[in-house]
C-alpha positions, 0 to 999 in steps of 0.5 A: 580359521583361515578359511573364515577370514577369508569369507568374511573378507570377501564379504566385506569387498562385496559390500564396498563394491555395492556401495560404490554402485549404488551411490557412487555410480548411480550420482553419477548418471542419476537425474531428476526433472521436474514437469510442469503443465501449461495452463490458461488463465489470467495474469496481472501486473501489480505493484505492490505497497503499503498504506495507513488507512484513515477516516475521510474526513477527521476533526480535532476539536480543542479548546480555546480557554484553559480551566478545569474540565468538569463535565464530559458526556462523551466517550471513545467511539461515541456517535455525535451530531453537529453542535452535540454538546461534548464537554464542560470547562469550569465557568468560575473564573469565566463568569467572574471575567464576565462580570468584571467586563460588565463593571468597567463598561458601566463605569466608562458609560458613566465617565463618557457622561460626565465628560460629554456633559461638561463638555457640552457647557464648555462649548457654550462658553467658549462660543461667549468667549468665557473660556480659552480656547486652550480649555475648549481643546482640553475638554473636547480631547477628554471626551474622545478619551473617553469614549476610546476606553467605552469602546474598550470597555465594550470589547472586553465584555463581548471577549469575556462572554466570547470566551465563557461560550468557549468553555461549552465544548459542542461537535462541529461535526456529525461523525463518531469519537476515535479518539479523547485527549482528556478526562474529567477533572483533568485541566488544560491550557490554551496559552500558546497553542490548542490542546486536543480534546476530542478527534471526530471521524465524520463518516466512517462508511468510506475509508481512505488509504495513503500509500506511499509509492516509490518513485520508480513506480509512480509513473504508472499509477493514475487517476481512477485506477483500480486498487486491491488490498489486504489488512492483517485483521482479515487476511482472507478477506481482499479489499478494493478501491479506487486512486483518487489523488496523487500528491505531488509533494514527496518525502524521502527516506534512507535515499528512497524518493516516495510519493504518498497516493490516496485511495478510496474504499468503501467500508460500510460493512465497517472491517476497516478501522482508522490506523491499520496498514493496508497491503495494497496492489495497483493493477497495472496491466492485465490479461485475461484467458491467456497461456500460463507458463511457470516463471522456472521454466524461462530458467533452465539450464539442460546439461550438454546430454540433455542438448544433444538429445534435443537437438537430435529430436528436433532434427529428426522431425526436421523435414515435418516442420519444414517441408524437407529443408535441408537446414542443419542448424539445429535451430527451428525457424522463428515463429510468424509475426502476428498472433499464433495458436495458443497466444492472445492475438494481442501486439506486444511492445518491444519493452513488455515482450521477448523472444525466450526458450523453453523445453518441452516433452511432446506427445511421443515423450521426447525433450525438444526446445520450442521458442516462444514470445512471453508478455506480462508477468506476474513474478510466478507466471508469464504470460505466452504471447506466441508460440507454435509448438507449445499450447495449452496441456503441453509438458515443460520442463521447470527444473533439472538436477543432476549427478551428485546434487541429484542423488544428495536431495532422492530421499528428501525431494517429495516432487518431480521425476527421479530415475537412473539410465545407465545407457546415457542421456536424460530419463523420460519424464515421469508424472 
């Protein structure tokens, strides 16, 4: 029995001391890096934001009289022509105010008659001193009277017929119905303001976007600048147009000054409706056929073991780069102005490019520092304006985990390199 606890004691040592080794020790030296390759292609600089597409050119049309719709013959999406009837307003009360107009004015024909005629046989006494001249100025005075209200009386009549016109509803425009306000039957009021009846698209085959762009960007939109877009309709379909305006008014919105900028696009293959939110991107700046490296690149941090190597690396091929200088600094020396292989050629701005460092594997395997001149950027890649070591193919390194992180994320990580090197310093890459 002795001699069994024993064993199993044993046993359970050996496993402690397994255990240690596999995840304590290997936490402690495991690394994992992860590669990347540098490509070439071509890199935008965008500025990204939304906007409500609409039609070019939109009519509402209302009316001018209130009364009972009686008669619609349109409805929503119909194709109308300019001076189409659209709708009928009940012509009752109207027809009645016409005839209403007609009797006053016939009446005021008749009183100017009367007074025009007497006044006439007053001007012929008057003259032989028959009347005063009191009774002339009386006479006369009634018929300008007169002939003030006939006035009125045919103004009456021309609004009474005015408006029984207005109770014809026609299209002031050819275009397309987006949108009708009533219904047969339904009455509407035009006291104080003009109710909508109908919203008339004209052309429907160019669209509009109105973006509104943040004061930070605005400066860089233009006139004539290229536009692509996405609506969430046809989220596999890009869109495009063109900057047609830039509106000075702004408008603010919790503290945020933004500019409201129309776009132009064409829609003839009508994907695009009146009310959808557009994704929109103005290009900027681009590049094309240039060296790509992955933004993750610029932002690695190697451990001091990983330093050291490099450094050892670089400075053994020290006298091959320089010709046998005698430099220890373990910095390579700066790249030459001007363009290099692997980069555009093109000068650089002091705002739009900089010097950065990236780690690299070259041919032989080794991890070496190179450093580089980067451009535009898109937010996932960068653009390489100059470089002497790095072209395209070349090996970078985009990530770095060590020790107990490292170990924590082996089973789930599905991407980069994982290795042990119990001798020390970094593992060699593995693809």
């Amino acid at each position: 029995m002795k001699k069994k606890r024993i064993i199993i004691g044993a046993a359970v040592i050996c496993l402690i001391a397994a255990a240690y080794f596999v995840f304590g020790n290997s936490a402690e030296t495991m690394t994992k890096i992860t590669i990347a390759k540098i490509s070439r292609g071509d890199i935008n600089y965008t500025i990204t934001c939304t906007g409500t597409i609409e039609a070019t050119s939109t009519v509402d049309v209302g009316t001018q009289v209130s009364g009972k719709i009686t008669k619609l013959f349109v409805d929503f999406n119909s194709e109308v022509k300019k001076g189409q009837l659209l709708a009928i307003i009940d012509t009752v009360t109207l027809v009645a105010q016409v005839r209403d107009a007609k009797a006053n004015l016939a009446k005021a024909k008749a009183e100017y008659k009367q007074k025009l005629t007497l006044h006439e046989k007053n001007k012929k006494l008057f003259e032989k001193n028959f009347i005063s001249e009191l009774d002339f100025m009386e006479s006369e005075t009634n018929v300008e009277s007169v002939q003030a209200s006939l006035s009125s009386a045919e103004s009456a009549l021309d609004k009474a017929v005015q408006n029984l016109d207005y109770a014809y509803i026609y299209a002031p425009i050819s275009g397309r119905i987006i949108d009708r306000s009533v219904e047969e039957g339904q009455t509407v009021a035009a006291s104080m303001s003009t109710p909508t009846l109908f919203t008339i698209a004209q052309d429907l085959s160019s669209m509009r976007i109105l973006a509104s762009v943040d004061e930070s960007d605005i400066g860089q939109i233009k006139e004539g600048q290229k536009v692509k877009f996405t609506v969430q309709a046809y989220s596999d379909k890009t869109f495009s147009g063109d900057v047609t305006q830039i509106r000075l008014k702004s408008s603010s919105s919790s503290n945020v000054v933004n500019y409201t900028v129309v776009i132009s696009s064409d829609n003839r293959e009508g994907f695009l409706l009146p009310g959808m939110t557009a994704t929109v991107d103005f290009y900027v700046e681009n590049r094309e056929n240039v060296l790509l490296l992955p933004n993750t690149a610029l932002r690695v941090e190697p451990s001091e073991k990983l330093l050291t190597e490099i450094q050892k690396n670089m400075e053994a091929d020290r006298p091959k780069i320089s010709g046998g200088s005698n430099d220890k600094s373990g910095t390579p020396p700066p790249p030459p102005q001007g363009g290099m292989p692997g980069g555009n050629g093109i000068s650089q701005s002091k705002e739009k490019s900089s010097f950065k460092k990236v780690y690299f594997v070259d041919e032989n395997g080794k991890y070496k520092m190179a450093p580089v001149v980067v451009g535009l950027t898109d937010g996932k890649n960068t653009e390489i304006v100059m470089s002497r070591e790095l072209k395209e193919g070349t090996k970078i390194i985009t990530g770095i985990q060590d020790s107990e992180e490292a170990a924590s994320t082996k089973k789930s990580s599905n991407s980069g390199i994982m290795n042990s090197n119990p001798q020390g310093g970094p593992p060699p890459p593995m693809m």
